[in-house]
PDB file of N, CA, C, O and CB in Angstrom:
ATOM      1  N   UNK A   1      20.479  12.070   7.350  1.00  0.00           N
ATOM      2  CA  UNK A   1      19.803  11.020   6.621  1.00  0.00           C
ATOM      3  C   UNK A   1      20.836  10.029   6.099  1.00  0.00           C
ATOM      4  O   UNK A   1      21.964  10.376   5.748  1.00  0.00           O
ATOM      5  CB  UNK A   1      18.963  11.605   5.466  1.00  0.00           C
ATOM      6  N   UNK A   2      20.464   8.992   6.074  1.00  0.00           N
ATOM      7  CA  UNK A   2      21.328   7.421   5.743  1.00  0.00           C
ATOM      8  C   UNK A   2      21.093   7.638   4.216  1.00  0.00           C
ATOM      9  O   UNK A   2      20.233   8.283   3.615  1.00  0.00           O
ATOM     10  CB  UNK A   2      20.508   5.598   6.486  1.00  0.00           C
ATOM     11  N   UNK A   3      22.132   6.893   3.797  1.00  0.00           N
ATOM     12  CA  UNK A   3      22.106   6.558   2.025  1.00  0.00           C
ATOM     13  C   UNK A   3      22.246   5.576   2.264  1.00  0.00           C
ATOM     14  O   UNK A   3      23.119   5.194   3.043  1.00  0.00           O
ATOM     15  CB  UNK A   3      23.075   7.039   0.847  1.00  0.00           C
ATOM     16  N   UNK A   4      20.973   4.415   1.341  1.00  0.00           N
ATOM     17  CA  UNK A   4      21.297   3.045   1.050  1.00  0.00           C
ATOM     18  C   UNK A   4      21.085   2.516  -0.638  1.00  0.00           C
ATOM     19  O   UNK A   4      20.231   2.671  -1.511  1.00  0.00           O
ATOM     20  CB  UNK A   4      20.339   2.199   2.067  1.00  0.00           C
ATOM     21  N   UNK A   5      22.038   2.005  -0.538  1.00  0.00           N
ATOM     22  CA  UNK A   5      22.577   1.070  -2.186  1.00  0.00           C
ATOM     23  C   UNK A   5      21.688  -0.395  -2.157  1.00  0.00           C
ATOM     24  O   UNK A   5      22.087  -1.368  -1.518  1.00  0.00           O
ATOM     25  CB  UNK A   5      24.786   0.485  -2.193  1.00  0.00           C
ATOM     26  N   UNK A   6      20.421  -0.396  -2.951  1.00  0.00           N
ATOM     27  CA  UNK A   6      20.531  -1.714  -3.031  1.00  0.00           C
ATOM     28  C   UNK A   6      20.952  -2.276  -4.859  1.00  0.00           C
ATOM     29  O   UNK A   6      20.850  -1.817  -5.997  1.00  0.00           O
ATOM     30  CB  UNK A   6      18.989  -2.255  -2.376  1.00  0.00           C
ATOM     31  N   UNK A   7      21.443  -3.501  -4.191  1.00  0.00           N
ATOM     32  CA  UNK A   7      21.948  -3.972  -5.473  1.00  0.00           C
ATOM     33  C   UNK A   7      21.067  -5.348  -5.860  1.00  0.00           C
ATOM     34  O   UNK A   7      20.432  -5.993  -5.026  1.00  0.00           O
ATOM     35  CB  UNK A   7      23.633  -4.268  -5.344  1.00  0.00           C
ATOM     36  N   UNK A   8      21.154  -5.677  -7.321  1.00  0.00           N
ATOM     37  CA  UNK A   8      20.611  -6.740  -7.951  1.00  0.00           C
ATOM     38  C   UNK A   8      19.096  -6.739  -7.925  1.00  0.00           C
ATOM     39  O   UNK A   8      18.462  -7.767  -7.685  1.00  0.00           O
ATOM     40  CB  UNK A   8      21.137  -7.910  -7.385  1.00  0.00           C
ATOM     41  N   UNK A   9      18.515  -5.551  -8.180  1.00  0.00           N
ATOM     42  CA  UNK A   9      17.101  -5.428  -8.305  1.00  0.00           C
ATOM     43  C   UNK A   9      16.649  -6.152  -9.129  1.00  0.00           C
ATOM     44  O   UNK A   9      17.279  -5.831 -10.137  1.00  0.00           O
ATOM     45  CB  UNK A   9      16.654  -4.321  -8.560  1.00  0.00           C
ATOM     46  N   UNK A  10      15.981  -6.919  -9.398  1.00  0.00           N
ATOM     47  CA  UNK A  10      15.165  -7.714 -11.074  1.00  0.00           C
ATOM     48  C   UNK A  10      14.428  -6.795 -11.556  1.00  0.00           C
ATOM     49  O   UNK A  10      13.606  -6.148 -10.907  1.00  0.00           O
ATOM     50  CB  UNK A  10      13.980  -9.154 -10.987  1.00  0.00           C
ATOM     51  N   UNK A  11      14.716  -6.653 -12.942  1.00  0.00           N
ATOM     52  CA  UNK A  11      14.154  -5.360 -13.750  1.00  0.00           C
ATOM     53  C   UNK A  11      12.744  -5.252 -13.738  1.00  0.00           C
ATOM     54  O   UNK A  11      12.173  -4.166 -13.837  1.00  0.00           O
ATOM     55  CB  UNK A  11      14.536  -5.351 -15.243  1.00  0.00           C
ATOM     56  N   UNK A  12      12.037  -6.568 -13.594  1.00  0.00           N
ATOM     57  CA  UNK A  12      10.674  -6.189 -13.432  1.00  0.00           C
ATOM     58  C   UNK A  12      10.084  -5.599 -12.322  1.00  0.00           C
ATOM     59  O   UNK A  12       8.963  -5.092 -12.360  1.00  0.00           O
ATOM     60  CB  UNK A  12      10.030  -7.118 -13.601  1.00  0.00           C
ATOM     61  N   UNK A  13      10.991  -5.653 -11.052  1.00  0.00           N
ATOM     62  CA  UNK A  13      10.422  -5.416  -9.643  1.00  0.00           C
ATOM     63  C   UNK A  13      10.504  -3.561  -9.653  1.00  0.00           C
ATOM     64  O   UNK A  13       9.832  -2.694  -9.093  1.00  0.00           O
ATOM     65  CB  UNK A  13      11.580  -6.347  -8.210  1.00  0.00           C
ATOM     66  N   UNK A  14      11.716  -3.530 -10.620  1.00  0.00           N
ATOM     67  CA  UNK A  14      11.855  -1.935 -11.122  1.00  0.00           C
ATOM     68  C   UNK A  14      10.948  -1.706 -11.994  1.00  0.00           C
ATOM     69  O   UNK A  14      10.447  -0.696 -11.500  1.00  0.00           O
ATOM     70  CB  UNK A  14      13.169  -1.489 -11.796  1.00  0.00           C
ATOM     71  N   UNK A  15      10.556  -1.841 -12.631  1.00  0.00           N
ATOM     72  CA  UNK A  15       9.461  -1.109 -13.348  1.00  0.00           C
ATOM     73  C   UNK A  15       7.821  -1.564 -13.017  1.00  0.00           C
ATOM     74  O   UNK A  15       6.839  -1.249 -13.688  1.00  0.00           O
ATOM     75  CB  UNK A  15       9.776  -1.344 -14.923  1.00  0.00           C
ATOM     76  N   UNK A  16       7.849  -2.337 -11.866  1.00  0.00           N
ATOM     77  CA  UNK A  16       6.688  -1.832 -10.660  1.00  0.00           C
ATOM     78  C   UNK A  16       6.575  -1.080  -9.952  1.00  0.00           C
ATOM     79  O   UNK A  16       5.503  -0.616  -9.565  1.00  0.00           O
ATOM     80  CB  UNK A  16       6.409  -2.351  -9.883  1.00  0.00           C
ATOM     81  N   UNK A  17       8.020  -0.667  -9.487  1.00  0.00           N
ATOM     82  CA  UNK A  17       8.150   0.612  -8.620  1.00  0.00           C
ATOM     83  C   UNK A  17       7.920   1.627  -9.117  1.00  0.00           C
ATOM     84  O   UNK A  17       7.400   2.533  -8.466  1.00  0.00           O
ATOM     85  CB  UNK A  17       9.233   0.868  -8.106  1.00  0.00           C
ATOM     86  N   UNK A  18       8.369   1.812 -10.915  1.00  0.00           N
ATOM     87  CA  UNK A  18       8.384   3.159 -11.232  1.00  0.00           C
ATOM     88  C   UNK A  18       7.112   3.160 -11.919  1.00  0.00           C
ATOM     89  O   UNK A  18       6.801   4.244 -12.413  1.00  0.00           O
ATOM     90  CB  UNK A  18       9.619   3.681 -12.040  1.00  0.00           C
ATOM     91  N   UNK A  19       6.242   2.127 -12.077  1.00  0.00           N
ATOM     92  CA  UNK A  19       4.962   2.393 -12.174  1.00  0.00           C
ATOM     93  C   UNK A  19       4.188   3.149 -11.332  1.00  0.00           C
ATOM     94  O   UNK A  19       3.406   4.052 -11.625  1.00  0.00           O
ATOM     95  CB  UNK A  19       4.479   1.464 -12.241  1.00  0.00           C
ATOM     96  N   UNK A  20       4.540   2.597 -10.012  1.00  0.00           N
ATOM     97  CA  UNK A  20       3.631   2.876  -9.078  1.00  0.00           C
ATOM     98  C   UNK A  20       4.295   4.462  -8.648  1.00  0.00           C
ATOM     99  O   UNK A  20       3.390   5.283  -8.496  1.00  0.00           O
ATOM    100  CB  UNK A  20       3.550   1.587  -7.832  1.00  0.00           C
ATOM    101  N   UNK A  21       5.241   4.845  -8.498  1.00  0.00           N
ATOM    102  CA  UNK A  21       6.060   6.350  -8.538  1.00  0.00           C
ATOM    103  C   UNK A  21       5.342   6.949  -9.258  1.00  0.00           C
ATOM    104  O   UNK A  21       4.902   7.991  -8.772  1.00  0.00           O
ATOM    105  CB  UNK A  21       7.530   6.521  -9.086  1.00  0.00           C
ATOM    106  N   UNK A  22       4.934   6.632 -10.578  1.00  0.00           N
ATOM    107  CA  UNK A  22       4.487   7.432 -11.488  1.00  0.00           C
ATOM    108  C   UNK A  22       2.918   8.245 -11.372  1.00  0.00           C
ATOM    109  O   UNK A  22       2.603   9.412 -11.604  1.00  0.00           O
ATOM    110  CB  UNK A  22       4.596   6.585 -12.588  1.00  0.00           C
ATOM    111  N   UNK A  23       1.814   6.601 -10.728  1.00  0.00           N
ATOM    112  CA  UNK A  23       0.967   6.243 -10.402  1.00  0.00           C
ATOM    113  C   UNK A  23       0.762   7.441  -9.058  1.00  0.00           C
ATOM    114  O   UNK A  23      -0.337   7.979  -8.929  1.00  0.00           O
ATOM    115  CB  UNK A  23       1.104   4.768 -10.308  1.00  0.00           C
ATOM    116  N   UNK A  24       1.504   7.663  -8.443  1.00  0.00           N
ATOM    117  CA  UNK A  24       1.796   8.202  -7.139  1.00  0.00           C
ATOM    118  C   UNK A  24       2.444   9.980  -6.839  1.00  0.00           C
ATOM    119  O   UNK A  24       2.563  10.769  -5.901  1.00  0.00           O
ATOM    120  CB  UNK A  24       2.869   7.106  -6.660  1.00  0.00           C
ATOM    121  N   UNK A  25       2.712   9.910  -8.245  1.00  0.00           N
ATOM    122  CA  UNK A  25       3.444  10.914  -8.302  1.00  0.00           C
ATOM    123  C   UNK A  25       4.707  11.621  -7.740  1.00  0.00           C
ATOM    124  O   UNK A  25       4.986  12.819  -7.693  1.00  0.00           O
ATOM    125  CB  UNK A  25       2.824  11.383  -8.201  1.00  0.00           C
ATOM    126  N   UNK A  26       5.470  10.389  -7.278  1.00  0.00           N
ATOM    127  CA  UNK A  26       6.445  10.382  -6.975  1.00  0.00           C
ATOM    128  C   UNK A  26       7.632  10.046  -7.895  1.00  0.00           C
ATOM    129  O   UNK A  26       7.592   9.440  -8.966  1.00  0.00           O
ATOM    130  CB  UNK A  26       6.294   9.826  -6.119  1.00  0.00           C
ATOM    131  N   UNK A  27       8.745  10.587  -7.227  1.00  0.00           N
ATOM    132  CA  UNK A  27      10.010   9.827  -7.666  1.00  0.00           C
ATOM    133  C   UNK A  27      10.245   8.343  -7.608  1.00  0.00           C
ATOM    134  O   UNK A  27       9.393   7.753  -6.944  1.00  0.00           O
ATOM    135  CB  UNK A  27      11.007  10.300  -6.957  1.00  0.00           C
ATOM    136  N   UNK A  28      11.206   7.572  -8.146  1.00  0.00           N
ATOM    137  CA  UNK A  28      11.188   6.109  -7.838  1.00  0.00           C
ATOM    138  C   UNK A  28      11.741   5.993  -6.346  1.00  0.00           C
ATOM    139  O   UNK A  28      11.296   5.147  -5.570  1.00  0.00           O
ATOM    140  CB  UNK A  28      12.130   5.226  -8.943  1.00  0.00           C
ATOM    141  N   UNK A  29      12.767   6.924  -5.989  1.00  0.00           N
ATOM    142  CA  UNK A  29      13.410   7.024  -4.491  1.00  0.00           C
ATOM    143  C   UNK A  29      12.228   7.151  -3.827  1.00  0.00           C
ATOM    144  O   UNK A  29      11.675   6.084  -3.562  1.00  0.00           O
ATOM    145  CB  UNK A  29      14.488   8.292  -4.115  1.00  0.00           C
ATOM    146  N   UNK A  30      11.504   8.475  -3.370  1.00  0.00           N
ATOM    147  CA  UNK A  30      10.323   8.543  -2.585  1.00  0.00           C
ATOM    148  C   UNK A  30       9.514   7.524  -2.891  1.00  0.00           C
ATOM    149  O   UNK A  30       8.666   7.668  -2.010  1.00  0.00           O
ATOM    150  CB  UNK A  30       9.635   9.713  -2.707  1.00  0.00           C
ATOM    151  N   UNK A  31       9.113   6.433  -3.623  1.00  0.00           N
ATOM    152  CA  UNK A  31       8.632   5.323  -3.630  1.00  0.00           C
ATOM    153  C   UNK A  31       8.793   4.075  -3.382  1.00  0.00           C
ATOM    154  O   UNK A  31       7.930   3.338  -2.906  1.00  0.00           O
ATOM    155  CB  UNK A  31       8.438   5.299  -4.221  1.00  0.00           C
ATOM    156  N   UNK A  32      10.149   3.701  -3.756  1.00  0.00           N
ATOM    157  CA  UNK A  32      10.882   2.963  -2.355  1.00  0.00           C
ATOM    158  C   UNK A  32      10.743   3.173  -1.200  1.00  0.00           C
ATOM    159  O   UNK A  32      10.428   2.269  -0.426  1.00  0.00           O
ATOM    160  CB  UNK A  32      12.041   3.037  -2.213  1.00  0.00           C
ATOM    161  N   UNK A  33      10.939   4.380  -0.825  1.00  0.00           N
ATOM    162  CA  UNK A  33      10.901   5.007   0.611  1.00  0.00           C
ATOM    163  C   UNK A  33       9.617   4.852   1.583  1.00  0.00           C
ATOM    164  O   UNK A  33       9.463   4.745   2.799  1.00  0.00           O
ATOM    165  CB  UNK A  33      11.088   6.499   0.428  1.00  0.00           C
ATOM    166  N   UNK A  34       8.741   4.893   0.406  1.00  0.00           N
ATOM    167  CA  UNK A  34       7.143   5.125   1.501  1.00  0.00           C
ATOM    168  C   UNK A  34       6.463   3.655   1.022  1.00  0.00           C
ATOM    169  O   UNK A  34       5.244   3.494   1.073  1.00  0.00           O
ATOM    170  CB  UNK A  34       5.729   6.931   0.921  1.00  0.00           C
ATOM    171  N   UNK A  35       7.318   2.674   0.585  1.00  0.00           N
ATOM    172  CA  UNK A  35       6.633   1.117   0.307  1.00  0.00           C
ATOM    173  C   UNK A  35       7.333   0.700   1.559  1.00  0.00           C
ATOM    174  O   UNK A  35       6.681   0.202   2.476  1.00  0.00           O
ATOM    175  CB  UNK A  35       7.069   0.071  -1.328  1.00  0.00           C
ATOM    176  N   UNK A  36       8.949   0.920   1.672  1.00  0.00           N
ATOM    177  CA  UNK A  36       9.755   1.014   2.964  1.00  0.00           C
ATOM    178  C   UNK A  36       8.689   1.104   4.211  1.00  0.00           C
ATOM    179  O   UNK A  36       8.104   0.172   4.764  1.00  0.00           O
ATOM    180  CB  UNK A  36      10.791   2.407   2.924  1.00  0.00           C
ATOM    181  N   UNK A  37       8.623   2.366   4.455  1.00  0.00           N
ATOM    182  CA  UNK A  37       7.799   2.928   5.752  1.00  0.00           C
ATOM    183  C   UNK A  37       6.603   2.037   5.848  1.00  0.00           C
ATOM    184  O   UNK A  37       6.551   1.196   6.745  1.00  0.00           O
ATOM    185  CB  UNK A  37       7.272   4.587   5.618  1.00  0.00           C
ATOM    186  N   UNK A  38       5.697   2.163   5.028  1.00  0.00           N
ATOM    187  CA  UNK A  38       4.472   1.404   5.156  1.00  0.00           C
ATOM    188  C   UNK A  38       4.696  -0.283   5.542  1.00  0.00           C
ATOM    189  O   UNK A  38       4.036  -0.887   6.387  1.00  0.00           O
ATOM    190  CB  UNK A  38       3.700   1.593   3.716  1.00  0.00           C
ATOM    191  N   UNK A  39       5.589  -0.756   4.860  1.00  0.00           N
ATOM    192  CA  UNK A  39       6.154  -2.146   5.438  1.00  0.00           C
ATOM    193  C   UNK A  39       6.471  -2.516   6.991  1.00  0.00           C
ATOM    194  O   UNK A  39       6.119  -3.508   7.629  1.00  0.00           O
ATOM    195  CB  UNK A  39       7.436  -2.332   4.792  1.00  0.00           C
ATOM    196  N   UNK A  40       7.336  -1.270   7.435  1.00  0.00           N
ATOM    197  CA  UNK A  40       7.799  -1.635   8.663  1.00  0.00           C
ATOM    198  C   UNK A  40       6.803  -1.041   9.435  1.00  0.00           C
ATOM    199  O   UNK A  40       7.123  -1.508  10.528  1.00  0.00           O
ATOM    200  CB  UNK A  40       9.188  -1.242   8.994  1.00  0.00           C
ATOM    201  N   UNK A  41       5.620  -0.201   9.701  1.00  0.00           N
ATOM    202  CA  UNK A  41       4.473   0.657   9.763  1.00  0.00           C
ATOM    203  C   UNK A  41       3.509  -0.535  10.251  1.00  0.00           C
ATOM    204  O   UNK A  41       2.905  -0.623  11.320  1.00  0.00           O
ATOM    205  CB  UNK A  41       4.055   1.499   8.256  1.00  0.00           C
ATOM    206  N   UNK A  42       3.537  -1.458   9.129  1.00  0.00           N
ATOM    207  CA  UNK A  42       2.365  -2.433   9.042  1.00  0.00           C
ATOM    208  C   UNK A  42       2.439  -3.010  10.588  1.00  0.00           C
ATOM    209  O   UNK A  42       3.413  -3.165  11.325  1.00  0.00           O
ATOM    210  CB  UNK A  42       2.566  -3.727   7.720  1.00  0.00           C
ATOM    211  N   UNK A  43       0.835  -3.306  10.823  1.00  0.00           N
ATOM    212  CA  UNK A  43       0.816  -4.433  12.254  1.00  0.00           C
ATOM    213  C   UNK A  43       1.331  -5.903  11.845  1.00  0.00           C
ATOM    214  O   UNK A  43       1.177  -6.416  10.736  1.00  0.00           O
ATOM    215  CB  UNK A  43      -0.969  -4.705  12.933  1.00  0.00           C
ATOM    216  N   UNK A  44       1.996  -6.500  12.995  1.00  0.00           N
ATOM    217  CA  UNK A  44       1.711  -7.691  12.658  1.00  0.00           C
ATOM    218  C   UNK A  44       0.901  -8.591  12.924  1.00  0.00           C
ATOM    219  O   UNK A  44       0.163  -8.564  13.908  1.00  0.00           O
ATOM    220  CB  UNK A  44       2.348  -8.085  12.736  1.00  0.00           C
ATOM    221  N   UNK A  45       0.949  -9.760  11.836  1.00  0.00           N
ATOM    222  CA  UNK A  45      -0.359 -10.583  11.761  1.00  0.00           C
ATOM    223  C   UNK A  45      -0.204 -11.647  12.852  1.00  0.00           C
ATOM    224  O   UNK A  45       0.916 -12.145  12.955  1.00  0.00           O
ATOM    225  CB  UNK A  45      -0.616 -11.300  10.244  1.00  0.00           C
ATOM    226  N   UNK A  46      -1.123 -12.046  13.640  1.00  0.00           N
ATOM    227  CA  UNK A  46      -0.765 -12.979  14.334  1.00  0.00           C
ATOM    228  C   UNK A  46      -1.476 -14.118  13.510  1.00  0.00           C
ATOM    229  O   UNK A  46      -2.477 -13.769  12.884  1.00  0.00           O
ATOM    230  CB  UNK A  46      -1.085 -12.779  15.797  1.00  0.00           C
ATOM    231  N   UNK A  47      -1.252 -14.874  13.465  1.00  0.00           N
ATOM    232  CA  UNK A  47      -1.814 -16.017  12.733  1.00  0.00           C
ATOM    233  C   UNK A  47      -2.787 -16.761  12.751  1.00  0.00           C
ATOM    234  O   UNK A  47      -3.533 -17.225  11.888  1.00  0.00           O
ATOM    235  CB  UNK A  47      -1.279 -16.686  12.713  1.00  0.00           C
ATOM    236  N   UNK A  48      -2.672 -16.862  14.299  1.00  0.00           N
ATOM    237  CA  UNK A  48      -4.015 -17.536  15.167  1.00  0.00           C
ATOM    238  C   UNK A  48      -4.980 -16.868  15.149  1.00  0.00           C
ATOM    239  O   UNK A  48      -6.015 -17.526  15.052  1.00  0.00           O
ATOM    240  CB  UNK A  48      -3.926 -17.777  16.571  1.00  0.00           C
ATOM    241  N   UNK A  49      -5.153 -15.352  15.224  1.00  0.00           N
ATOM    242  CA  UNK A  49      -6.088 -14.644  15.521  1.00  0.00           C
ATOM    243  C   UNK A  49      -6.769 -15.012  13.896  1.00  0.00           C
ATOM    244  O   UNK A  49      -7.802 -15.545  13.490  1.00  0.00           O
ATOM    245  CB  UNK A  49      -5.645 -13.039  16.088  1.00  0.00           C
ATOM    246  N   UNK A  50      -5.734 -14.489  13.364  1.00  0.00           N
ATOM    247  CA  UNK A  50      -5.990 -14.380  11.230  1.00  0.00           C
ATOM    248  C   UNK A  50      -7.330 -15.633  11.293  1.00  0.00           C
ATOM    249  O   UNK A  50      -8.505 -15.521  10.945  1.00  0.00           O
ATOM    250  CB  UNK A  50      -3.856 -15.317   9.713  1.00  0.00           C
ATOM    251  N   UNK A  51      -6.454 -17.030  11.988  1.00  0.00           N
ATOM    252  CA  UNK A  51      -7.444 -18.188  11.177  1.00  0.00           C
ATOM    253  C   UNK A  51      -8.511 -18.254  12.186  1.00  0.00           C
ATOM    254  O   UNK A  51      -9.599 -18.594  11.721  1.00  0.00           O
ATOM    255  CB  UNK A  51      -6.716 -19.897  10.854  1.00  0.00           C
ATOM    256  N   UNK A  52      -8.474 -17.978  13.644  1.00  0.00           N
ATOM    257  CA  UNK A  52      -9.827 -18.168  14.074  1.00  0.00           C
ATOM    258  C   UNK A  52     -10.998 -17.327  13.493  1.00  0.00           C
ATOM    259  O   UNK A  52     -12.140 -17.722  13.257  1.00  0.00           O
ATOM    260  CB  UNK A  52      -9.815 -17.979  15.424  1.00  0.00           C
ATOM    261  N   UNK A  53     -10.364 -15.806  13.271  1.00  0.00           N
ATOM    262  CA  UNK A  53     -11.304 -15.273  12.761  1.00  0.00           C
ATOM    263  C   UNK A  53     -12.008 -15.363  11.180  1.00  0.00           C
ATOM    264  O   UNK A  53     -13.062 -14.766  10.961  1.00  0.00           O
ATOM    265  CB  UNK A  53     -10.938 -14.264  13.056  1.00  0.00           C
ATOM    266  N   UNK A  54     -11.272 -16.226  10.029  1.00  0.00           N
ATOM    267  CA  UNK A  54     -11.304 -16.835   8.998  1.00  0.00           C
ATOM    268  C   UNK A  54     -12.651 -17.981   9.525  1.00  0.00           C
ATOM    269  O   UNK A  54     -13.790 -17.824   9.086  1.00  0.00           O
ATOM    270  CB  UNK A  54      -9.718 -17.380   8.586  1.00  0.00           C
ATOM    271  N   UNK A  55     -12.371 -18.895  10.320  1.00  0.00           N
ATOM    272  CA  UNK A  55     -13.079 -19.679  11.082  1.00  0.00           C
ATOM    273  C   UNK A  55     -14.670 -19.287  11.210  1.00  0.00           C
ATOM    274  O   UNK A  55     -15.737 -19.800  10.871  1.00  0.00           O
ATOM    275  CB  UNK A  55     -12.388 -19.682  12.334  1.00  0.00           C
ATOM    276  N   UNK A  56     -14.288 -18.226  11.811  1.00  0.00           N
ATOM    277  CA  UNK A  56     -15.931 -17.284  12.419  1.00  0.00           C
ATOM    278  C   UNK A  56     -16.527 -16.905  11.346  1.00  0.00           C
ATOM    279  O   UNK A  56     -17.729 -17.145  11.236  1.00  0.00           O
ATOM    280  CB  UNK A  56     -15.819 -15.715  13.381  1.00  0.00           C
ATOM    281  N   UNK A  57     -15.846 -16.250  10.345  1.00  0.00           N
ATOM    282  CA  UNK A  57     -16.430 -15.848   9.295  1.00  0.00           C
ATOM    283  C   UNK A  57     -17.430 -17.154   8.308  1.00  0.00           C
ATOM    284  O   UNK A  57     -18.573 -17.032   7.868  1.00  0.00           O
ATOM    285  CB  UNK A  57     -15.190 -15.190   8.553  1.00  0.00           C
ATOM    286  N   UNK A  58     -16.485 -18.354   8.204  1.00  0.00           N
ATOM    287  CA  UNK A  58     -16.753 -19.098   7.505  1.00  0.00           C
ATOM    288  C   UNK A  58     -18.071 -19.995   8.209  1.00  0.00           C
ATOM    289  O   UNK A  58     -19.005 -20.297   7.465  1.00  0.00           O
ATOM    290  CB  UNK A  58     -15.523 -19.682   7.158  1.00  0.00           C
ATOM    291  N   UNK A  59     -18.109 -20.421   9.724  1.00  0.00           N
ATOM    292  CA  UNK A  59     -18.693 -20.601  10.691  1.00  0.00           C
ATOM    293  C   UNK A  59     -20.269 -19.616  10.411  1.00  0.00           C
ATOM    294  O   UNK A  59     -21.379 -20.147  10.445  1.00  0.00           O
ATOM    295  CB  UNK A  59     -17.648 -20.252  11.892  1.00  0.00           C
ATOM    296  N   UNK A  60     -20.038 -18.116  10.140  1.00  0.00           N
ATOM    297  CA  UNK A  60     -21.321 -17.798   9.939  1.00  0.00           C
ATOM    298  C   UNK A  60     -21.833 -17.419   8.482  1.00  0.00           C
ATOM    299  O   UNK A  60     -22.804 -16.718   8.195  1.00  0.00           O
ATOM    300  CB  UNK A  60     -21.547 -16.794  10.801  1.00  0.00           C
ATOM    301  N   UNK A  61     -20.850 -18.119   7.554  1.00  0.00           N
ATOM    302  CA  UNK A  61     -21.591 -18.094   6.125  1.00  0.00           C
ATOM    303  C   UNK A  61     -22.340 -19.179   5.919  1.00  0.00           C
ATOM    304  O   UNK A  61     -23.470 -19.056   5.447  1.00  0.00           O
ATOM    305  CB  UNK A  61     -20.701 -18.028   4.945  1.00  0.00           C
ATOM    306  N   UNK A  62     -21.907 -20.191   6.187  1.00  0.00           N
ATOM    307  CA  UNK A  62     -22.323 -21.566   5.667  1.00  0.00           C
ATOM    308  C   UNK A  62     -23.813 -21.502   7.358  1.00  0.00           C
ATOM    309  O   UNK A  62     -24.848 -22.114   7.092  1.00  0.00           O
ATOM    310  CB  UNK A  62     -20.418 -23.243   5.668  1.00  0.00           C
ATOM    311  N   UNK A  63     -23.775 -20.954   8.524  1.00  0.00           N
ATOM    312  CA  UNK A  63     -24.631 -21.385   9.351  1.00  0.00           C
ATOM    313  C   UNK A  63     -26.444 -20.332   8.572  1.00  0.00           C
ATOM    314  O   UNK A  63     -27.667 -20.471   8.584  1.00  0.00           O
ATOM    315  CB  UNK A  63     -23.824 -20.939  11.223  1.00  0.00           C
ATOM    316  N   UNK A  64     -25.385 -19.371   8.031  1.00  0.00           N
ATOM    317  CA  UNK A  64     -26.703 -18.025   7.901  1.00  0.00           C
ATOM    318  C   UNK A  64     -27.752 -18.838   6.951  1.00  0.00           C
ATOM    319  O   UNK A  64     -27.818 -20.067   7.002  1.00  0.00           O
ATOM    320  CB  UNK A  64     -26.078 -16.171   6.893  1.00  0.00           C
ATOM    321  N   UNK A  65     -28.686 -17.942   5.952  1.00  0.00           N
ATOM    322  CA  UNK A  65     -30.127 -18.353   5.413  1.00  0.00           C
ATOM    323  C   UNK A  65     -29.067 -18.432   4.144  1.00  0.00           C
ATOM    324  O   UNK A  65     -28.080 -17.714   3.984  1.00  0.00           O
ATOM    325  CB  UNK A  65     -31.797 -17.145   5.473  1.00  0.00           C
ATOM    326  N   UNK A  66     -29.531 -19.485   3.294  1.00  0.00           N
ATOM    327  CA  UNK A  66     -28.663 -19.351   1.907  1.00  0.00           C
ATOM    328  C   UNK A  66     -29.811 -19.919   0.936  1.00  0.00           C
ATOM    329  O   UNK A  66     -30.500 -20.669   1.626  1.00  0.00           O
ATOM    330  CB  UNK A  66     -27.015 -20.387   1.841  1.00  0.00           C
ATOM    331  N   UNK A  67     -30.355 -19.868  -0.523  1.00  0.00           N
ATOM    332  CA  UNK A  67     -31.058 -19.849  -1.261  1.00  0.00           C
ATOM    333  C   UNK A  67     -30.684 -21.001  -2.146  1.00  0.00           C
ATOM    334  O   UNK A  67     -29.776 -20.696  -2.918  1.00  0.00           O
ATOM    335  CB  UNK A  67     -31.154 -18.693  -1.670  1.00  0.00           C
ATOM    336  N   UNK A  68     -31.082 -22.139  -2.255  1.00  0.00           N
ATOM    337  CA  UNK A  68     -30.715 -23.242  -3.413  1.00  0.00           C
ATOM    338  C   UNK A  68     -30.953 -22.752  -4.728  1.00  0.00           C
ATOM    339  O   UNK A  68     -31.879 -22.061  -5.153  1.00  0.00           O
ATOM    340  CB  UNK A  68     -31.555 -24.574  -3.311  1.00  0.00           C
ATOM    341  N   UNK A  69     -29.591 -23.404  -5.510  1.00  0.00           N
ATOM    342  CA  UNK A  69     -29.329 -22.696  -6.596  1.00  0.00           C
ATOM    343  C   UNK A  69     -30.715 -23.542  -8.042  1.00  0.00           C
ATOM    344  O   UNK A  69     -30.745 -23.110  -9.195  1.00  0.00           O
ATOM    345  CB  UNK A  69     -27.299 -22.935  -6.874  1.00  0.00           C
TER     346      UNK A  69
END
């Protein structure tokens, strides 16, 4: 296993982590670790797809039955 140092954390970004550690029941390390994983884990977004389908959505709110206020 690798050891990594990060440096110049902003204290608030630390005591989100160790919120959420806490929240999680983890250590602050194992919580770095699995915000880590889940990050690089994640799909990526394609953009185009993101807004056409933003598009469609919006395309069938405003087309559907809607009730005057």
């Amino acid at each position: 296993m690798a050891t990594l140092t990060i440096k110049n954390v902003p204290d608030p970004l630390v005591r989100r982590l160790k919120a959420r550690a806490t929240l999680h029941r983890r250590s602050l390390n194992r919580e770095v670790i699995a915000c880590l994983e889940a990050l690089v884990q994640a799909a990526p977004v394609d953009p185009e797809a993101l807004l056409a389908r933003a598009r469609e959505v919006r395309r069938a709110l405003m087309g559907g039955s809607r009730t005057a206020p």
